[in-house]
C-alpha positions as CSV (number, residue, x, y, z in Angstrom):
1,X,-10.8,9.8,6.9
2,X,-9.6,12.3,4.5
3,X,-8.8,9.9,0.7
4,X,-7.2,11.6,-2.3
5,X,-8.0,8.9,-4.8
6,X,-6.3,8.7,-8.8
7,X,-6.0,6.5,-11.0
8,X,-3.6,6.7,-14.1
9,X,-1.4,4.7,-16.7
10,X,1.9,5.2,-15.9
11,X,4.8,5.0,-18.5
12,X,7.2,1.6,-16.9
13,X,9.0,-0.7,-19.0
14,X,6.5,-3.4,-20.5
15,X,5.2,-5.9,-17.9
16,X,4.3,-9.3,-20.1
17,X,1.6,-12.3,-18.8
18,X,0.6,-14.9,-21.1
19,X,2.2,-13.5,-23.8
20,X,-0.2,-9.9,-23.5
21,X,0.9,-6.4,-22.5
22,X,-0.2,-5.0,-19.0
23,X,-0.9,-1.6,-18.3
24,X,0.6,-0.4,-15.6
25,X,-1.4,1.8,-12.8
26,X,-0.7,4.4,-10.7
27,X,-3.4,4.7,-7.4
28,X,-2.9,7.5,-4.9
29,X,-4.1,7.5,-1.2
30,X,-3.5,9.9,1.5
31,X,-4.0,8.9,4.8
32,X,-5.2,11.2,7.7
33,X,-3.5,10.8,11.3
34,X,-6.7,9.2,12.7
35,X,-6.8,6.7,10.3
36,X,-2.8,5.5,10.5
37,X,-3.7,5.9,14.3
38,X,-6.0,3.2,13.8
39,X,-4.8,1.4,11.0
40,X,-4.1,-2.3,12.8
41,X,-7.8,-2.9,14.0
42,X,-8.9,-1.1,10.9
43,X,-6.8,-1.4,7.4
44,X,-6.7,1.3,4.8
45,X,-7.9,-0.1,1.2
46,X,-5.2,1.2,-1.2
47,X,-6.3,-0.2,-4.3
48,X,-9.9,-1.4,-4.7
49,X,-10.9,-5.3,-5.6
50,X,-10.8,-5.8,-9.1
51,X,-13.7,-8.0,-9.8
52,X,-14.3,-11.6,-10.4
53,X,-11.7,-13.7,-12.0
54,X,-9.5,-10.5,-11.4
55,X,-6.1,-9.8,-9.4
56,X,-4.2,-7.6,-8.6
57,X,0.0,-7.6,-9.4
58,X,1.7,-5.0,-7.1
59,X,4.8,-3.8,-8.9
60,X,6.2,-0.7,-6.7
61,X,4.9,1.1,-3.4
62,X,6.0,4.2,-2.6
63,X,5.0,6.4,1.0
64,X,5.5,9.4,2.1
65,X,5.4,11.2,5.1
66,X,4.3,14.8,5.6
67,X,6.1,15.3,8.9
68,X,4.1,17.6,11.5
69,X,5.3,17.9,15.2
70,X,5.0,14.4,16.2
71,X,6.6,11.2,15.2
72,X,4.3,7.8,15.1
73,X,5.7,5.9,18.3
74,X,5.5,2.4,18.9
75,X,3.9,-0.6,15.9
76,X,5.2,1.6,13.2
77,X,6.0,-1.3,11.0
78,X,3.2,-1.5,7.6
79,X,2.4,-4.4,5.8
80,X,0.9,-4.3,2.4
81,X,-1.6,-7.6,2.1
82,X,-4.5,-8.9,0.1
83,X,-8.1,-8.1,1.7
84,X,-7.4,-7.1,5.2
85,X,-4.7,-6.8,7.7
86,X,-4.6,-11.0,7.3
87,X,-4.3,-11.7,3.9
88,X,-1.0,-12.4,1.7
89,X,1.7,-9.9,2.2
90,X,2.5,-8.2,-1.6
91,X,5.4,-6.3,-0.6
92,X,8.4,-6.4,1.6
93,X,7.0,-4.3,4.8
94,X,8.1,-0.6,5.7
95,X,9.4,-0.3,8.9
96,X,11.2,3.0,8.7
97,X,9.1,5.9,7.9
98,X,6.1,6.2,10.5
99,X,8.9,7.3,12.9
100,X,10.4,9.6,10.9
101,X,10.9,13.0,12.5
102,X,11.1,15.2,9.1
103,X,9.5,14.5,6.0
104,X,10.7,11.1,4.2
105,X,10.0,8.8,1.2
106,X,10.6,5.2,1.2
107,X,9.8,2.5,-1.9
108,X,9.2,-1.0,-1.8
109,X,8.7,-3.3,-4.8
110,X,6.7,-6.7,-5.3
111,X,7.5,-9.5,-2.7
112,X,10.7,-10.7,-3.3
113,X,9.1,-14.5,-2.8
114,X,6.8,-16.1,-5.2
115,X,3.3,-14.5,-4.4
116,X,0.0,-16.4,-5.2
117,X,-2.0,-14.1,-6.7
118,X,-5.6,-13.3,-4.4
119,X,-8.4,-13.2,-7.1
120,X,-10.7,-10.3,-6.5
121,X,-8.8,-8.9,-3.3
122,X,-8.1,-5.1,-2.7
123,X,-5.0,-4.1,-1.4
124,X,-4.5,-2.3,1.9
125,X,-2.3,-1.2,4.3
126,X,-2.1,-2.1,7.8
127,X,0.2,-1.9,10.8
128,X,1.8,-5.3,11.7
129,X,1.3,-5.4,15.5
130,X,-0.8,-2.9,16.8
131,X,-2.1,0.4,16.7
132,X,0.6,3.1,16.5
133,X,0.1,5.4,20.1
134,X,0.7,8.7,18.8
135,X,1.7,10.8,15.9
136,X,-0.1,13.1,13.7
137,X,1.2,13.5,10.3
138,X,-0.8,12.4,7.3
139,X,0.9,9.3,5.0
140,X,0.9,9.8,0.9
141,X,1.0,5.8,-0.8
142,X,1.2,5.3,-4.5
143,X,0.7,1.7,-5.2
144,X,1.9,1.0,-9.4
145,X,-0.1,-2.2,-10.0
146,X,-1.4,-4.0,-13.1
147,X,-4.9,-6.1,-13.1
148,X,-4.2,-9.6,-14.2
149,X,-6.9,-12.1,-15.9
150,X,-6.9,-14.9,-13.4
């Protein structure tokens, strides 16, 4: 799997817990064909776990796709979650950009319910009901998150 991996403080209106500033972070992850392809039995980590007594607060993700010759077809709907491709949803999921047939950008922000906070979970990306059957474009995410004393 080909990664592109940054990290960077982003300018975003002031995000306030307990009273304290968080910086808000940028993370970028580009994800090859083969790993979208595969990307229900085996989620992509987008953000990293923070550490203990840690979490991570999603605030915006953003994908792109990088369109080739072939649309993803079939389970082309992404959820972001917590841990794996079974943990707490922290984002509304994208449903209309792995089938895209030219190059496309779509944004999600934080869940629109109230979200429990996972300590010490990373953040991935997986496809909600199965492996998509073909396609071969690579995926750009860019997840803005703050890392929350828990």
């Amino acid at each position: 799997m080909s990664t592109r991996k940054q990290l960077r403080a982003q300018d975003y209106p002031a995000v306030f817990v307990r009273g304290k500033e968080l910086k808000v972070f940028t993370k970028k992850t580009t994800i090859a064909t083969a790993a979208v392809l595969t990307s229900f039995t085996t989620p992509v980590e987008l953000v990293p776990a923070p550490g203990a007594g840690k979490a991570i607060l999603v605030h915006r993700i953003t994908e792109s796709v990088d369109y080739n010759s072939a649309a993803y077809a079939t389970n082309v709907t992404q959820e972001f979650r917590y841990t794996n491709g079974s943990g707490t949803k922290v984002t509304a999921d994208i449903g209309v950009l792995l089938d895209a047939t030219a190059d496309k950008i779509v944004s999600v922000g934080g869940i629109e319910a109230a979200l429990v906070l996972t300590a010490n979970a990373a953040v991935v990306v997986a496809n909600a009901t199965g492996n998509p059957a073909t396609g071969n474009s690579p995926v750009a995410i860019s997840v803005d998150y703050s890392i929350i004393q828990i």
